[in-house]
TORLUMBA-838431 format. One record per atom (N, C-alpha, C): chain; x, y, z; residue number from 1; residue in one letter. Coordinates in nm, 3 decimals, padded with zeros to 5 digits. Last residue first. Layout:
N
ATOM kette       X       Y       Z  nr rest
ATOM     A       X       Y       Z NUM    a
...
***
This chain:
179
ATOM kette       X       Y       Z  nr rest
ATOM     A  01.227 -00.894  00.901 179    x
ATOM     A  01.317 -01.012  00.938 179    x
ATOM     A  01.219 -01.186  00.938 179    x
ATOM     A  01.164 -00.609  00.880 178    x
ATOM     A  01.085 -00.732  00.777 178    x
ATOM     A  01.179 -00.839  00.808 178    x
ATOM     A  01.114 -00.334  00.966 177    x
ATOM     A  01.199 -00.454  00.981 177    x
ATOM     A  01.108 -00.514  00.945 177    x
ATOM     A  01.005 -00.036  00.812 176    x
ATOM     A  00.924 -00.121  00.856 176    x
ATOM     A  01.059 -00.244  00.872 176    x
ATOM     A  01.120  00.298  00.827 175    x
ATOM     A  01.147  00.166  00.774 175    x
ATOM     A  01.091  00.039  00.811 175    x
ATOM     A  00.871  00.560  00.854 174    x
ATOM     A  00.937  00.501  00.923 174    x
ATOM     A  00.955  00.337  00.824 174    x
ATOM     A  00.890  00.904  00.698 173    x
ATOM     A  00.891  00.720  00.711 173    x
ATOM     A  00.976  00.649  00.815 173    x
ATOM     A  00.964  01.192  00.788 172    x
ATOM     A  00.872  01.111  00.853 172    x
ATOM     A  00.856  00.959  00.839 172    x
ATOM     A  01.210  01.223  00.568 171    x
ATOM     A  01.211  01.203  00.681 171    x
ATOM     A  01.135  01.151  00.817 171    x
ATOM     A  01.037  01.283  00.304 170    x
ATOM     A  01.067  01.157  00.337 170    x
ATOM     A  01.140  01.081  00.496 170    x
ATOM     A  00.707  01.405  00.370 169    x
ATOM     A  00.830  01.406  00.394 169    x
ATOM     A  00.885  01.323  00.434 169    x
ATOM     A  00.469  01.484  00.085 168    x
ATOM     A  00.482  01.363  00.189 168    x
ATOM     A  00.678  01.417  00.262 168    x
ATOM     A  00.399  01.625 -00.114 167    x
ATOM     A  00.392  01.704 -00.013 167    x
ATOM     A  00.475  01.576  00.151 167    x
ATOM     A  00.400  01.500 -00.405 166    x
ATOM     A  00.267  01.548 -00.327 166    x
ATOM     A  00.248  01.607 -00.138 166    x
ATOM     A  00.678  01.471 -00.406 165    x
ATOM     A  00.607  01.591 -00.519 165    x
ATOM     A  00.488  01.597 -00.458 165    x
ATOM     A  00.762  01.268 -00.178 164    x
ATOM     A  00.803  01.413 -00.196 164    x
ATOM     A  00.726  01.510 -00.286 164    x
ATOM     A  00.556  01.076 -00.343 163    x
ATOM     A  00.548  01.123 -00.219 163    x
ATOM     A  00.590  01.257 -00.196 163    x
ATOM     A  00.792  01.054 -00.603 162    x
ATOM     A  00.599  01.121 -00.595 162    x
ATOM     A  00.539  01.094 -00.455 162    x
ATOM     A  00.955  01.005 -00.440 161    x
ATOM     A  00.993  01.109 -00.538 161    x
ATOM     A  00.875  01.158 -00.570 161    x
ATOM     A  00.967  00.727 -00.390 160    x
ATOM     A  01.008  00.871 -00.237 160    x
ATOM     A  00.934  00.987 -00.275 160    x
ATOM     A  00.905  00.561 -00.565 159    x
ATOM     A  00.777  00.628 -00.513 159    x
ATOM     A  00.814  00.743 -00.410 159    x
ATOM     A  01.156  00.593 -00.715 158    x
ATOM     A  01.070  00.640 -00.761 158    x
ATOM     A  00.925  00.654 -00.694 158    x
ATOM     A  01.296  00.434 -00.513 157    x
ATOM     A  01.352  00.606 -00.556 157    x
ATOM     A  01.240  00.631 -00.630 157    x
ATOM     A  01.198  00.228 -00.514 156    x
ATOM     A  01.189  00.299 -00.402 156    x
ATOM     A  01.202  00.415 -00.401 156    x
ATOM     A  01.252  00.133 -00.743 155    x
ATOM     A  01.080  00.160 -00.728 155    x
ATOM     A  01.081  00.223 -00.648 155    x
ATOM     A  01.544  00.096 -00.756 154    x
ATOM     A  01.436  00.206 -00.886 154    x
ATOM     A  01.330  00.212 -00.814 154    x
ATOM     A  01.568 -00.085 -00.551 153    x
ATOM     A  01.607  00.067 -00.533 153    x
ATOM     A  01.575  00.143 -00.616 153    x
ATOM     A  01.289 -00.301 -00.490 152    x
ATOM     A  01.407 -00.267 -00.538 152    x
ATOM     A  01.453 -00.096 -00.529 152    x
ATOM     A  01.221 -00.423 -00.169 151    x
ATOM     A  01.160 -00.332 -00.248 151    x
ATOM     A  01.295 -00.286 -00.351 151    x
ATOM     A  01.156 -00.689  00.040 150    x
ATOM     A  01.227 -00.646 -00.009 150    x
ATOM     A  01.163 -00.548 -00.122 150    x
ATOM     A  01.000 -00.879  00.115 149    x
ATOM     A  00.993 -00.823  00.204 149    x
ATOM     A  01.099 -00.713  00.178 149    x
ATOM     A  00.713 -00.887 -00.194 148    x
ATOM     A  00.845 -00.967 -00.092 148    x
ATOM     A  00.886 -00.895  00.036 148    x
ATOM     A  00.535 -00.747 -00.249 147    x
ATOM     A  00.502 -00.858 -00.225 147    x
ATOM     A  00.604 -00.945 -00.185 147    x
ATOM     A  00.507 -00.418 -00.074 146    x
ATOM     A  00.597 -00.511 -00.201 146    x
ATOM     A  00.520 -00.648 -00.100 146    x
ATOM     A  00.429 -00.049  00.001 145    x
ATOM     A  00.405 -00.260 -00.009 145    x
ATOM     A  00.498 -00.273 -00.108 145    x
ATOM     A  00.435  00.205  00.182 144    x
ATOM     A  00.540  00.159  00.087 144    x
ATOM     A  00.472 -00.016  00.113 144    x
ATOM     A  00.183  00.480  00.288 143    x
ATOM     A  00.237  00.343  00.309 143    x
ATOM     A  00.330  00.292  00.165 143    x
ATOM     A  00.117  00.750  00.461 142    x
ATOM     A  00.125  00.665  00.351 142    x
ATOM     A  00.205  00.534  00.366 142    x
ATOM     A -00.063  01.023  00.667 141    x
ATOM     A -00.087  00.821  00.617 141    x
ATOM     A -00.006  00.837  00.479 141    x
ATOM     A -00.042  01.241  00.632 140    x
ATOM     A -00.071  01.205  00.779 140    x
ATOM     A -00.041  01.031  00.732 140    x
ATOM     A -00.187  01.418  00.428 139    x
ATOM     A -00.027  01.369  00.425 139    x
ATOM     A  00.005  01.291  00.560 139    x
ATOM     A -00.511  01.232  00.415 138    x
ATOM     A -00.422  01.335  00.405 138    x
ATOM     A -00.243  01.312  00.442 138    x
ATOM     A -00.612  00.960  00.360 137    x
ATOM     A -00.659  01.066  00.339 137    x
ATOM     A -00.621  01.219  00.321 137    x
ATOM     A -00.340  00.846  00.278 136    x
ATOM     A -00.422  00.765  00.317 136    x
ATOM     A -00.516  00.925  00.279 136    x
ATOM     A -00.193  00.610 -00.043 135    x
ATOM     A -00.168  00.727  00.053 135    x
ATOM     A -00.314  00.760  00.119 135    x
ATOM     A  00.046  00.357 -00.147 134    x
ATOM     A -00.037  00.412 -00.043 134    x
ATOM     A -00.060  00.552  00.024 134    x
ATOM     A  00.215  00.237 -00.367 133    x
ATOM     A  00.212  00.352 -00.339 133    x
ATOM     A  00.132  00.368 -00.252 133    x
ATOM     A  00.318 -00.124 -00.438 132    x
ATOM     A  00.257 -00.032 -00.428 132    x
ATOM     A  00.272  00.068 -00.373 132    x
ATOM     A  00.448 -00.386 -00.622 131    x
ATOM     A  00.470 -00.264 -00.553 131    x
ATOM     A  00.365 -00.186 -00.580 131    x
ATOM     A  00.361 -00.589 -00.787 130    x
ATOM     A  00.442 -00.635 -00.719 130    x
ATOM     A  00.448 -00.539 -00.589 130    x
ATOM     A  00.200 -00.555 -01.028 129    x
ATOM     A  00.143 -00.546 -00.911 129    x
ATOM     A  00.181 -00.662 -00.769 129    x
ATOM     A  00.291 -00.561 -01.264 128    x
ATOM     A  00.248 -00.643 -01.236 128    x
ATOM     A  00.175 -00.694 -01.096 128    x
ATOM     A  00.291 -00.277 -01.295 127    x
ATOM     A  00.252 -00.350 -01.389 127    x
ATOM     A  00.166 -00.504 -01.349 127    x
ATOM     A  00.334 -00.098 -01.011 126    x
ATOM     A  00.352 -00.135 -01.111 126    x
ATOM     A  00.267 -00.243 -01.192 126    x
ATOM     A  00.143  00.199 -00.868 125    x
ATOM     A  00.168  00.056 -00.864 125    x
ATOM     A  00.215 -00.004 -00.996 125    x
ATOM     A  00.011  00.439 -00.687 124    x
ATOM     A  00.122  00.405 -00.779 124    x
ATOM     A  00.103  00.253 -00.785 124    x
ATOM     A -00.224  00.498 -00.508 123    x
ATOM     A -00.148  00.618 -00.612 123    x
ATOM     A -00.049  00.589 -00.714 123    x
ATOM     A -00.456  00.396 -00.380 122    x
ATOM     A -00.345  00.336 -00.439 122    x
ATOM     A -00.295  00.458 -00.508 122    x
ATOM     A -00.595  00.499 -00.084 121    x
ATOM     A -00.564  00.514 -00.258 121    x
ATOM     A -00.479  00.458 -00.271 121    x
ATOM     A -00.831  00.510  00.152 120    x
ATOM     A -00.679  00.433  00.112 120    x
ATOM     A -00.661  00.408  00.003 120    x
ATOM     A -00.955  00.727  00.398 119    x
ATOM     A -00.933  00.683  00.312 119    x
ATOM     A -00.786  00.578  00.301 119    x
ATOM     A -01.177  00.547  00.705 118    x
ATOM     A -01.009  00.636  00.635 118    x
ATOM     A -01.054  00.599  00.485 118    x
ATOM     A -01.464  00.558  00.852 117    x
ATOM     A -01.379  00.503  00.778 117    x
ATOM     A -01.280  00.614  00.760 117    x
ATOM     A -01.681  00.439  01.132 116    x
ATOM     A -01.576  00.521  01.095 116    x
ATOM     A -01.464  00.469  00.992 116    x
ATOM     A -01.885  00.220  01.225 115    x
ATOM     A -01.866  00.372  01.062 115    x
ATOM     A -01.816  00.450  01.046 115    x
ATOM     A -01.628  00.003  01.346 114    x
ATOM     A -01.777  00.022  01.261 114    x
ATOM     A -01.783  00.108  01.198 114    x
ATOM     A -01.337  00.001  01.245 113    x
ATOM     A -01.394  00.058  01.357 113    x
ATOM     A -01.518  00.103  01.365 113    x
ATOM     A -01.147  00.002  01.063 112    x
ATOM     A -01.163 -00.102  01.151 112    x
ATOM     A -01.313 -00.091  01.279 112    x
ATOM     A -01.271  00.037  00.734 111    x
ATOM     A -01.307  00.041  00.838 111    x
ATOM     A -01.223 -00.046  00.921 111    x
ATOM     A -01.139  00.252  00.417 110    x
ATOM     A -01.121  00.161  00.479 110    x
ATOM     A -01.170  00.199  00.668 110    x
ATOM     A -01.256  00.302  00.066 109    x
ATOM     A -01.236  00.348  00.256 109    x
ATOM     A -01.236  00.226  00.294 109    x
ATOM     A -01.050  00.379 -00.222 108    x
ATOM     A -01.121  00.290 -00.075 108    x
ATOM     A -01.125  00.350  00.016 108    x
ATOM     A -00.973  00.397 -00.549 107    x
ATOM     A -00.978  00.457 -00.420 107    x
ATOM     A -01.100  00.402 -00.358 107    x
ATOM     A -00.874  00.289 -00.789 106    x
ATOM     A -00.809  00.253 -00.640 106    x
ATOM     A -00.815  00.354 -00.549 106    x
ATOM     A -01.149  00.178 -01.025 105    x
ATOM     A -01.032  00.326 -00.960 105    x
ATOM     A -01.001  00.284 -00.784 105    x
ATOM     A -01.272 -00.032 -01.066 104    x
ATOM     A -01.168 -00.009 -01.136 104    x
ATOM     A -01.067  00.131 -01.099 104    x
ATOM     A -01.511 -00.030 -00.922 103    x
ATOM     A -01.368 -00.115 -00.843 103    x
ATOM     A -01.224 -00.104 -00.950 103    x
ATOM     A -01.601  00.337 -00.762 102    x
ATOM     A -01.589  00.174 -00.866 102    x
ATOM     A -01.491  00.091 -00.822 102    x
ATOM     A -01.567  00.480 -00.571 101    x
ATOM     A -01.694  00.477 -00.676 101    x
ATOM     A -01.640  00.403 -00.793 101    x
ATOM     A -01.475  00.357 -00.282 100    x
ATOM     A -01.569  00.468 -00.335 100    x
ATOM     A -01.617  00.566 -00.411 100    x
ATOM     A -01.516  00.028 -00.227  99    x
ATOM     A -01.480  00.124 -00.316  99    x
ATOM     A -01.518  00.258 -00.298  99    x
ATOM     A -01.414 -00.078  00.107  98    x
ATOM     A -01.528 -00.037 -00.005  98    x
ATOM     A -01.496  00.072 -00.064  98    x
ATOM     A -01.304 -00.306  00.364  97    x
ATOM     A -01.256 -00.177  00.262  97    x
ATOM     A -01.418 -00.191  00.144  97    x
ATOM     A -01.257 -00.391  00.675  96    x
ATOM     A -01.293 -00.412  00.570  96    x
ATOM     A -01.295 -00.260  00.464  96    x
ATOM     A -01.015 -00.549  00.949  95    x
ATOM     A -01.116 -00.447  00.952  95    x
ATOM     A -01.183 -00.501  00.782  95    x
ATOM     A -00.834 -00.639  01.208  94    x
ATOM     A -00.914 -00.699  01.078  94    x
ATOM     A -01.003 -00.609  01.063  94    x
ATOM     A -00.539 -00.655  01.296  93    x
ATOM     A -00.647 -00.536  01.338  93    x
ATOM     A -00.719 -00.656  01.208  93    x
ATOM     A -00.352 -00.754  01.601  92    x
ATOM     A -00.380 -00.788  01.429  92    x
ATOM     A -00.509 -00.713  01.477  92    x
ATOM     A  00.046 -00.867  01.674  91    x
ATOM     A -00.091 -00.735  01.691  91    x
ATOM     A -00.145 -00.779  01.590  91    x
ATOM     A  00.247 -01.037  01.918  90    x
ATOM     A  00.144 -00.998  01.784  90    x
ATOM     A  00.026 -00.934  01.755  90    x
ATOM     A  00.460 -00.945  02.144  89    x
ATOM     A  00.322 -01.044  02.093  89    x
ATOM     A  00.302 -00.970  01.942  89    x
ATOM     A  00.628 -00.764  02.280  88    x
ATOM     A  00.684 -00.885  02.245  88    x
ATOM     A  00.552 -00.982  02.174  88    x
ATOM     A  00.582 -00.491  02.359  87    x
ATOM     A  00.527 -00.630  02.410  87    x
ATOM     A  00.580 -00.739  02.406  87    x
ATOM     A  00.780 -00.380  02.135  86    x
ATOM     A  00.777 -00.338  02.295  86    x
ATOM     A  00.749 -00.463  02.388  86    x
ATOM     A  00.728 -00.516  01.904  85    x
ATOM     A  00.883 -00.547  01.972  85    x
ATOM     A  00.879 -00.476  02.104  85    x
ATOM     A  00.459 -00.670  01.796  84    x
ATOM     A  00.493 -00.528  01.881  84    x
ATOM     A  00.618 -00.511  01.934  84    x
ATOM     A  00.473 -00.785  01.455  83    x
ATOM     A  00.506 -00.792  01.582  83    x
ATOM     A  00.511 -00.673  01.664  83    x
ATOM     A  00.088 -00.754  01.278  82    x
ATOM     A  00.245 -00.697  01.294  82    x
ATOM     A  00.294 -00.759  01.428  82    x
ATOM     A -00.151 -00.748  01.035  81    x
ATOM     A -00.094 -00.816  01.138  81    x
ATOM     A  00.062 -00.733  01.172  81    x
ATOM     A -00.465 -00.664  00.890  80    x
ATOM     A -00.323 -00.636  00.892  80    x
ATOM     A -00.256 -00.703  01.047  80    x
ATOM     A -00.708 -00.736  00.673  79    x
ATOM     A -00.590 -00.826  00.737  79    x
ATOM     A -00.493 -00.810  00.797  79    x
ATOM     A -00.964 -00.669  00.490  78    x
ATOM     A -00.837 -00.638  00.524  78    x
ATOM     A -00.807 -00.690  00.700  78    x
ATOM     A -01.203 -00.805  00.253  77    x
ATOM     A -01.127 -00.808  00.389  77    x
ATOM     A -00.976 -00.737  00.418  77    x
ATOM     A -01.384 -00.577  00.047  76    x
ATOM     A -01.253 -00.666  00.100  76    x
ATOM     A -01.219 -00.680  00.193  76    x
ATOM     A -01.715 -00.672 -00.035  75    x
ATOM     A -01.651 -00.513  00.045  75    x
ATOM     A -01.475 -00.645 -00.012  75    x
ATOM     A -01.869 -00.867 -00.130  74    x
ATOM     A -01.826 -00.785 -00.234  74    x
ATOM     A -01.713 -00.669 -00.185  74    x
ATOM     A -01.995 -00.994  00.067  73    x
ATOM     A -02.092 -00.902  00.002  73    x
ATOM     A -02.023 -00.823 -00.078  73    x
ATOM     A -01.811 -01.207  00.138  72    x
ATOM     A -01.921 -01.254  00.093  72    x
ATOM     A -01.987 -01.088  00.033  72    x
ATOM     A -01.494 -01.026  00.071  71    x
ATOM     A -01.579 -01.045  00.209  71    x
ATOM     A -01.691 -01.097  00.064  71    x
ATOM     A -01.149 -01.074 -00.048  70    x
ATOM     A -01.317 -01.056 -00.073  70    x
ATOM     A -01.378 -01.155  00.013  70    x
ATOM     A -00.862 -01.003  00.119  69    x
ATOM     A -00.948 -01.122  00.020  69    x
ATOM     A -01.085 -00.998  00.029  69    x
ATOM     A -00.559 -00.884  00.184  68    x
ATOM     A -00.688 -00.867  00.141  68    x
ATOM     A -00.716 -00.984  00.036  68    x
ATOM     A -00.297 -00.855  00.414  67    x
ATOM     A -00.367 -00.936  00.351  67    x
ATOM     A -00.501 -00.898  00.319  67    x
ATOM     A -00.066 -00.718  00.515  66    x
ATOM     A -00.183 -00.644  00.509  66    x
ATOM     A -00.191 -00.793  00.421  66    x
ATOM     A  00.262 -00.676  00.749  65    x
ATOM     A  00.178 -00.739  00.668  65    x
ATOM     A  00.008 -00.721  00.672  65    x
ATOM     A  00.536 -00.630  00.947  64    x
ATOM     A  00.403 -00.612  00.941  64    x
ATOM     A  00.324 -00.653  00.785  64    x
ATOM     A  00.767 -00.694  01.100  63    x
ATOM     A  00.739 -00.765  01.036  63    x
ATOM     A  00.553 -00.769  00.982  63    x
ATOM     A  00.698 -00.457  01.391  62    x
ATOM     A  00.802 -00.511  01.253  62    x
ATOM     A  00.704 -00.619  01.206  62    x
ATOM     A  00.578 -00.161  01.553  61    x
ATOM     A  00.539 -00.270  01.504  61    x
ATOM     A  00.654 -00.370  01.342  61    x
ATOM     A  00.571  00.057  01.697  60    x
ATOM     A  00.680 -00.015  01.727  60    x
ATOM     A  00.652 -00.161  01.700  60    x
ATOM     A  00.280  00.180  01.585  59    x
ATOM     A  00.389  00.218  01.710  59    x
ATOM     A  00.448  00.056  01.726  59    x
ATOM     A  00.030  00.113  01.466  58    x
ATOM     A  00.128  00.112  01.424  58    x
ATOM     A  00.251  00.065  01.511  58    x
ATOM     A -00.166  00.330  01.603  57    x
ATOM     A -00.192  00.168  01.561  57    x
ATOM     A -00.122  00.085  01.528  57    x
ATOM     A -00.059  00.598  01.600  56    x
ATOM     A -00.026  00.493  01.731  56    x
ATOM     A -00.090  00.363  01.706  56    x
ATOM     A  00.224  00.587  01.326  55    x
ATOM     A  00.072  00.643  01.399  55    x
ATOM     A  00.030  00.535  01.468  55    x
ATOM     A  00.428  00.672  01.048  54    x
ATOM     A  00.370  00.596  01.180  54    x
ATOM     A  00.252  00.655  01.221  54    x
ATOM     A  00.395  00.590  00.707  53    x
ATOM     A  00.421  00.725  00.825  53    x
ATOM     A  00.360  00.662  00.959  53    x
ATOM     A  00.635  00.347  00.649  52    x
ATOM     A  00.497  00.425  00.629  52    x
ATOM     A  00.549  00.527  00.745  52    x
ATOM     A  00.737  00.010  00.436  51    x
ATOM     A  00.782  00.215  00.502  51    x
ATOM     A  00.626  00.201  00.551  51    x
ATOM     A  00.667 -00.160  00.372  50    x
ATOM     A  00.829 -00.179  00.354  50    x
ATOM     A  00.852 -00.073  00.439  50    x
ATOM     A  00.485 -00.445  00.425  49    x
ATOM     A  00.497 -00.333  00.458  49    x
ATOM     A  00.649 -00.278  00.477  49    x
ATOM     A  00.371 -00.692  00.196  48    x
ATOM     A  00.443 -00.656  00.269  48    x
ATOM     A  00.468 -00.528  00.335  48    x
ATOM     A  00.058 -00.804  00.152  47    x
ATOM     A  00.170 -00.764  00.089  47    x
ATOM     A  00.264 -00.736  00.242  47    x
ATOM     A -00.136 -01.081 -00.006  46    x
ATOM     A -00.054 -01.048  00.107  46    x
ATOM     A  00.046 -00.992  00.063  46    x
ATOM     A -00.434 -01.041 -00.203  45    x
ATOM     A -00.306 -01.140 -00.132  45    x
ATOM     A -00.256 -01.074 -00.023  45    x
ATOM     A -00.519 -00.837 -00.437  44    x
ATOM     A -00.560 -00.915 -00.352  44    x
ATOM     A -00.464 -00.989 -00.311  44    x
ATOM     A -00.459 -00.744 -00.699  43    x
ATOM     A -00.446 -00.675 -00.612  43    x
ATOM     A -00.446 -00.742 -00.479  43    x
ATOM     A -00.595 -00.909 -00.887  42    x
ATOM     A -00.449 -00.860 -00.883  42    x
ATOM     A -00.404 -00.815 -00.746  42    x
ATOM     A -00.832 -00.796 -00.828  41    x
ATOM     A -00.816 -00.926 -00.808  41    x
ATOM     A -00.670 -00.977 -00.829  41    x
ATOM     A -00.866 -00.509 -00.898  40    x
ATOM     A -00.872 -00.556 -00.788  40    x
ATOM     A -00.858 -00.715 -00.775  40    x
ATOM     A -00.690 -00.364 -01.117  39    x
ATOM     A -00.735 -00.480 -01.107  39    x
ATOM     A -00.741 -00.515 -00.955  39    x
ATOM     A -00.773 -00.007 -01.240  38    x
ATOM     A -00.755 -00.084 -01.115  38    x
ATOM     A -00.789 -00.191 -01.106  38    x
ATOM     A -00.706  00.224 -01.463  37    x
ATOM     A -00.757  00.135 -01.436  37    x
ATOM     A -00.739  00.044 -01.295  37    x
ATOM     A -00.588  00.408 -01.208  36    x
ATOM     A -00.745  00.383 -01.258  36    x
ATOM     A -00.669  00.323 -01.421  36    x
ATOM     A -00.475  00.481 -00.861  35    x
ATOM     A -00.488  00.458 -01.006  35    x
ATOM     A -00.626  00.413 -01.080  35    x
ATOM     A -00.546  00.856 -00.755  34    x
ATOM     A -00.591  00.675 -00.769  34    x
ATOM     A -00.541  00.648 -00.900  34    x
ATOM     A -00.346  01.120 -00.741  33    x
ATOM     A -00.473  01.057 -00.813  33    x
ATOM     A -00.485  00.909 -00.809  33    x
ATOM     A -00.290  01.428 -00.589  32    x
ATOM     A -00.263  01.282 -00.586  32    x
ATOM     A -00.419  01.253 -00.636  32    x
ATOM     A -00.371  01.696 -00.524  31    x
ATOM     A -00.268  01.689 -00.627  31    x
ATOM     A -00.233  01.500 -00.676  31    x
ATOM     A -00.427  01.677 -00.217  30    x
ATOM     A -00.432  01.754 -00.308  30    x
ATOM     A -00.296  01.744 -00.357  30    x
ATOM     A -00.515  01.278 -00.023  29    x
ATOM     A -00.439  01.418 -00.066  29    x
ATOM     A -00.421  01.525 -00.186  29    x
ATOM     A -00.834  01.216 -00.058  28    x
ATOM     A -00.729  01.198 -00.130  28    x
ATOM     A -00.654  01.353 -00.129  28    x
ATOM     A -01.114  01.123  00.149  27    x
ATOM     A -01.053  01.214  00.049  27    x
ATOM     A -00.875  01.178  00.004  27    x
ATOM     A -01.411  01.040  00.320  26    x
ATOM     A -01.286  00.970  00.299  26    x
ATOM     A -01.260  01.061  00.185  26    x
ATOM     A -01.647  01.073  00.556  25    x
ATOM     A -01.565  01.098  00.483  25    x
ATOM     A -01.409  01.003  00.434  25    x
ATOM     A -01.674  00.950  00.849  24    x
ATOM     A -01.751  00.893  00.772  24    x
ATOM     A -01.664  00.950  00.579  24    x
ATOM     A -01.618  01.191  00.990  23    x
ATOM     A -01.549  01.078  01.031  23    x
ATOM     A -01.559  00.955  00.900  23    x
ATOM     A -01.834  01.348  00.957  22    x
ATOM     A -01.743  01.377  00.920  22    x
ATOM     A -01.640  01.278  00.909  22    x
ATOM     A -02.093  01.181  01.058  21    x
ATOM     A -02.084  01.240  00.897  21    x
ATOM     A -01.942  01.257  00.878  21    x
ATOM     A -01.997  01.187  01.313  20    x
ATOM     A -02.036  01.121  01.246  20    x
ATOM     A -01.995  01.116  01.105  20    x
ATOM     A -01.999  01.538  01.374  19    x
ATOM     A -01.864  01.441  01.407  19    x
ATOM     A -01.860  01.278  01.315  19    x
ATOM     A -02.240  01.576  01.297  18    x
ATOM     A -02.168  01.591  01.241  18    x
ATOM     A -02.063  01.544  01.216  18    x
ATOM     A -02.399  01.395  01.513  17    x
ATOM     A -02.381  01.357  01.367  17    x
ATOM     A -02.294  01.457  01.260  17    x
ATOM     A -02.277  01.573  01.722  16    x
ATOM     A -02.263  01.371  01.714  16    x
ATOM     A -02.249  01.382  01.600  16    x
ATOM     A -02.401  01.820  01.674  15    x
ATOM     A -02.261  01.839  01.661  15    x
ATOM     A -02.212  01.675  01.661  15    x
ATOM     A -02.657  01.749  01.752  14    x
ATOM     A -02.620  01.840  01.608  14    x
ATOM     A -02.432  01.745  01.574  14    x
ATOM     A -02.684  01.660  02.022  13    x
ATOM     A -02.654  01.603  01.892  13    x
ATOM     A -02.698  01.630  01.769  13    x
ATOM     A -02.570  01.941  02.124  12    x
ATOM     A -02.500  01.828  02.148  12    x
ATOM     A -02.525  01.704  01.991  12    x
ATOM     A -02.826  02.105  02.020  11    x
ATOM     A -02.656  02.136  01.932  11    x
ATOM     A -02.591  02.019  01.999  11    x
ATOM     A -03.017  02.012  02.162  10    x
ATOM     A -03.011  02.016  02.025  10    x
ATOM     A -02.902  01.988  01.978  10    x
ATOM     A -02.943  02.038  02.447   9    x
ATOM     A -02.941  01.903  02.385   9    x
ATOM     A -02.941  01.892  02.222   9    x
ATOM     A -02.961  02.323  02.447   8    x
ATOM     A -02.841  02.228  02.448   8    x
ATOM     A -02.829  02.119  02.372   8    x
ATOM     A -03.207  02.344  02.362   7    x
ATOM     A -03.126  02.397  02.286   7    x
ATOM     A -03.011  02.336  02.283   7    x
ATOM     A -03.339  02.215  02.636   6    x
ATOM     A -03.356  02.120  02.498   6    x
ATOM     A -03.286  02.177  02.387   6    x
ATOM     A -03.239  02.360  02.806   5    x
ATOM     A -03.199  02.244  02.847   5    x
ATOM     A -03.209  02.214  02.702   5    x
ATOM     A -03.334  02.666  02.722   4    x
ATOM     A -03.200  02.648  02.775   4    x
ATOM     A -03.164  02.487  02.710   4    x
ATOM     A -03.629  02.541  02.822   3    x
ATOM     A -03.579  02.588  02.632   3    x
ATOM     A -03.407  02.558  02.633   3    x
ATOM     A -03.692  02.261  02.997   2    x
ATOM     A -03.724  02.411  02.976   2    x
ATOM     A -03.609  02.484  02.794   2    x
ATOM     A -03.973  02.039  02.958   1    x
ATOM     A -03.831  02.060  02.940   1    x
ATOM     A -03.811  02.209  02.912   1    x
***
């Protein structure tokens, strides 16, 4: 093999496992913090999708919904389903989530897509863990849940407001139809 050919080939898969490795990352927008304490078994069920920042997995999807249980080895199942109002059918991604570094702080990666993971922090959530804050690795992902299909107007004004303070623009949400 002459030098040229096998240098190439070096930096080709140099640059795989970087892409790899990198993809493989998961981080939390600057200035935003997981919650911590974190009841993951609270947490678990079916929520509702009230907002988020779109993105083509997404695209012209209503009545969307995330369900998490616990997978046999401890990861969580995630569950997300939606109507496509273009298509007219039902979309559903099933992928799985793992802490990344306890189960009491709400920060996860999340896989649909063998070892490529996102992050997915919880950043807000009330008490009883009716409503949640979602934000994903960078200002690119966040998400609005409630466990009804409805979100009251204190919680809503109050997560716009720490979105807006960590950089999120409230003009990018898109209103999720929940009919």
């Amino acid at each position: 093999m002459n030098k040229k050919y096998r240098n190439t080939l070096l930096f080709a898969t140099l640059a795989v496992v970087a892409a790899a490795y990198a993809s493989c990352k998961v981080s939390i927008p600057n200035g935003a913090t997981a919650v911590k304490p974190f009841n993951t078994d609270k947490y678990l069920g079916t929520w509702y999708e009230i907002a988020r920042m779109d993105f083509k997995f997404e695209k012209n999807l209503k009545n969307v919904t995330a369900t998490y249980s616990r997978n046999d080895d401890g990861s969580i199942k995630v569950d997300n389903k939606g109507y496509d109002m273009v298509k007219n059918k039902w979309k559903q991604s099933i992928g799985k989530a793992k802490f990344v570094k306890g189960e009491d702080e709400a920060r996860l990666k999340v896989s649909f897509f063998g070892p490529f993971y996102a992050g997915y922090n919880v950043i807000e959530i009330d008490k009883d863990y009716q409503y949640a804050l979602i934000a994903g690795n960078n200002l690119d992902y966040l998400w609005i849940l409630s466990r009804t299909k409805h979100i009251p107007d204190a919680v809503k004004t109050n997560y716009l407001k720490k979105a807006n303070d960590l950089g999120y623009q409230k003009k990018d949400l898109v209103w999720t139809v929940q009919d």
